[in-house]
N, C-alpha and C positions, 0 to 999 in steps of 0.2 A: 455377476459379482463385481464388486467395486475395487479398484486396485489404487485409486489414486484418494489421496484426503486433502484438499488444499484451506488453509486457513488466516483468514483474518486475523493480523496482533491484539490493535486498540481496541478495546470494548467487544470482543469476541475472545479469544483465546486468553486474550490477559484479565488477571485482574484489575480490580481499581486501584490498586497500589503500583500496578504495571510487574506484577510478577506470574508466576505460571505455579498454581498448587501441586506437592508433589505427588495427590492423587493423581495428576489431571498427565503430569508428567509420566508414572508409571503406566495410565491407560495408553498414550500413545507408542510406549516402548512396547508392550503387549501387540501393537500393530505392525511394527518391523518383524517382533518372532516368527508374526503371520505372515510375513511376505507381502505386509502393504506398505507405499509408499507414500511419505507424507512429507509435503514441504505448507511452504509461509508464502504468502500473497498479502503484500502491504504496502499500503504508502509509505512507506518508510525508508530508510538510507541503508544500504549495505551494510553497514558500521553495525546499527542497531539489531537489525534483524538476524545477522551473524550470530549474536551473542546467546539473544534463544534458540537460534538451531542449534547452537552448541548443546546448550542447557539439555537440549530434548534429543541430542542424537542424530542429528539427520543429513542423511548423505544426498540428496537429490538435490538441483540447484534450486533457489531460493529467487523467487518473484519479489522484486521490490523497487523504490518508487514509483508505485500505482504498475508495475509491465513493463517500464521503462531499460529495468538493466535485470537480467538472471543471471547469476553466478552461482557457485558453488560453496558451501560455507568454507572448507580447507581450502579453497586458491586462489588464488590472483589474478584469475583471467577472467574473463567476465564468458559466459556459454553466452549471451546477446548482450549489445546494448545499443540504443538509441537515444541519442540527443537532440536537444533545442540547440541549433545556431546562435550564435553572437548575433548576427542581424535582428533573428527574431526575437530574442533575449533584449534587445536593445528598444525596439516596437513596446514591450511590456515597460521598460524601464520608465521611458517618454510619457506614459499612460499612466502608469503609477506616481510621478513625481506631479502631471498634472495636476490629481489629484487626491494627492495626500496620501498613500496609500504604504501600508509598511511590504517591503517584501526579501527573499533573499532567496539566491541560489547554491547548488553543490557542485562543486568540484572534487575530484580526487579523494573522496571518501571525506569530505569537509564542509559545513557548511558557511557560506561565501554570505557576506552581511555588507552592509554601510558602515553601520556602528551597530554593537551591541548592545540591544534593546529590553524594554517590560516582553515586545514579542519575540523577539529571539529565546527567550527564557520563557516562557510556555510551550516550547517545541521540548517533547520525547526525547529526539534524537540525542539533543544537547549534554545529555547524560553520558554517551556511548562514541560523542564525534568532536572533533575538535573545531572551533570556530578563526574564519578569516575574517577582520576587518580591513574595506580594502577603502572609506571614506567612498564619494562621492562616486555612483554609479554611472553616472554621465561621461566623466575623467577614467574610470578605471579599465583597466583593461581585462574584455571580457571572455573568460573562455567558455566554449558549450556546456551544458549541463542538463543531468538528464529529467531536472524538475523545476518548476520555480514555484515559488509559495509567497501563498499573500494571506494577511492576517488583518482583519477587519471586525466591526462588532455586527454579530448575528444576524441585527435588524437589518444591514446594510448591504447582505452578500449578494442577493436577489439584485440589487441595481450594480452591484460592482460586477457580477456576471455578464449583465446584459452591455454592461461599456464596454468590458473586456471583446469580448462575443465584435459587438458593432465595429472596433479598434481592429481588431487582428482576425473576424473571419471565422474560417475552416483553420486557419494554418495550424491551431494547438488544439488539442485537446483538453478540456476544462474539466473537472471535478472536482467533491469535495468530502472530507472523511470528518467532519466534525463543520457544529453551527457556526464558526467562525472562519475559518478556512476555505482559500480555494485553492485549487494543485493545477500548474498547468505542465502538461508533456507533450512530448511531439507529436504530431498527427498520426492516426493511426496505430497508438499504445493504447493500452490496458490489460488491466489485468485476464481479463478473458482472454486477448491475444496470446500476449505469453506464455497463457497455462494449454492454448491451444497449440502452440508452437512447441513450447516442452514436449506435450504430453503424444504430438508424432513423431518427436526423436527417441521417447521411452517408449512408442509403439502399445500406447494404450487410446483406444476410444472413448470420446466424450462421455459418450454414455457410462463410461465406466470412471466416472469422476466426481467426486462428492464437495462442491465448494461452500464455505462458510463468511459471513459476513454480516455486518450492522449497517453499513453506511452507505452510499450513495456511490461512493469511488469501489462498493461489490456488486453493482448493479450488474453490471454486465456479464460478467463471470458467472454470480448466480442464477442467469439466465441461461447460458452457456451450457453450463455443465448436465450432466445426467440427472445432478438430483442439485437442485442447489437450493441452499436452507439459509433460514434467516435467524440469529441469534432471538432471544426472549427479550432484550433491550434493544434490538433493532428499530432503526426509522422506518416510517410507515410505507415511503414508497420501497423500501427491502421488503418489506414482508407483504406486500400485494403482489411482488414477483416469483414472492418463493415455492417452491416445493412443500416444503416440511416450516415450520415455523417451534420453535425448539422452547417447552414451558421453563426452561432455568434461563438465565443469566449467564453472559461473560464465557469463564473456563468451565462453571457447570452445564454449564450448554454444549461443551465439547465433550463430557462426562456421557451426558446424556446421547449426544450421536453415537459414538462409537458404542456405549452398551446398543442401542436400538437394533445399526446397521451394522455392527461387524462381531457382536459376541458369538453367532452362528457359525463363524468362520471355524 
């Protein structure tokens, strides 16, 4: 039996408006009654993902920027978190300014900028978090953080990987949850870690774990897990990994799992 449901925000559980339908929301309250537990696994900021755990109830802590930091949606403490160093943050900084490259970090539930950009206002988050301009990355003084992000056009992210990649090594972890995007966190994060880490403090086995995901930054996890499924809009490398590969879309694709795998319950 499966005890755990871990889920993707962007282009999996939400829709394209970035909301959650309230069928989609009543099916996963039907899975608490049950005594299953369901949390969020996403690149996403603290700030952000909070606000749908709210939405949908959920008490288990909350996987977010890509594995980087779990916390609990009520508290302030973080159950883990892992950061990129100032040094290493500095190594990216060097590399992006080389070459043109927009990027920004988070701090303290914030997301940390040069100046406020066309890219900064394409990030999700931006809706749910509040923004630091601090000027000049080079000059400003840098504290750790548990992501950094770069925003580039689609055609380009394949070479900006591979500099990144050649620049900085093993030391970060690279991935990406949309064509233009890449996320970088500290060595040895993701979200598979995380949910692996969680899920032996909840005293549940892999095996008994159902991860969902579209993109590239659920590769792992989906692999990971007992059953791990790939959205009906997922990327092509998601769904040559998957288990289950889901005929809806987004939130109906979450409709669709839980009637499948847990109406039995």
């Amino acid at each position: 039996m499966y005890k755990l449901l871990a889920l993707d925000l962007d282009d999996t559980l939400l829709s394209e408006d970035l909301t959650i339908p309230q069928k989609t929301v009543d099916k996963i309250s039907t899975l608490h009654q049950k005594g299953i537990g369901v949390t969020l696994a996403t690149g996403r900021m603290f700030t952000s993902a909070r606000i749908y755990a709210l939405q949908l109830g959920l008490t288990l802590p909350l996987v977010t920027y890509n594995g980087a930091v779990v916390r609990a949606a009520a508290s302030d403490i973080a159950f883990f978190a892992h950061l990129i160093e100032p040094s290493q943050i500095r190594m990216v900084i060097a590399c992006c300014k080389e070459h043109h490259w927009y990027m920004q970090l988070y701090n303290e539930d914030r997301i940390v900028v040069e100046n406020i950009t066309a890219e900064t206002r394409i990030d999700p988050d931006l809706k749910n978090a509040s923004t630091l301009a601090v000027g000049d990355f080079l000059t400003a003084d840098i504290k750790p953080s548990p992501k950094i992000m770069i925003v580039e056009k689609p055609e380009n992210i394949g070479s900006v990987y591979d500099i990144l990649r050649h620049t900085i090594g093993d030391a970060l972890y690279i991935t990406g949850s949309k064509p233009y995007l890449l996320e970088l966190m500290p060595q040895n994060v993701s979200k598979a870690k995380a949910l692996a880490e969680l899920s032996e403090k909840l005293g549940i086995n892999r095996s008994e774990v159902i991860t969902v995901g579209d993109s590239s930054n659920d590769l792992e996890m989906v692999k990971w897990a007992g059953l791990g499924i790939a959205v009906g809009n997922a990327s092509k490398n998601l769904k040559e990994a998957a288990d289950y590969i889901t005929t809806s879309n987004r939130s109906q694709a979450i409709d669709e799992i839980i009637d499948k795998y847990f109406n039995h319950i």
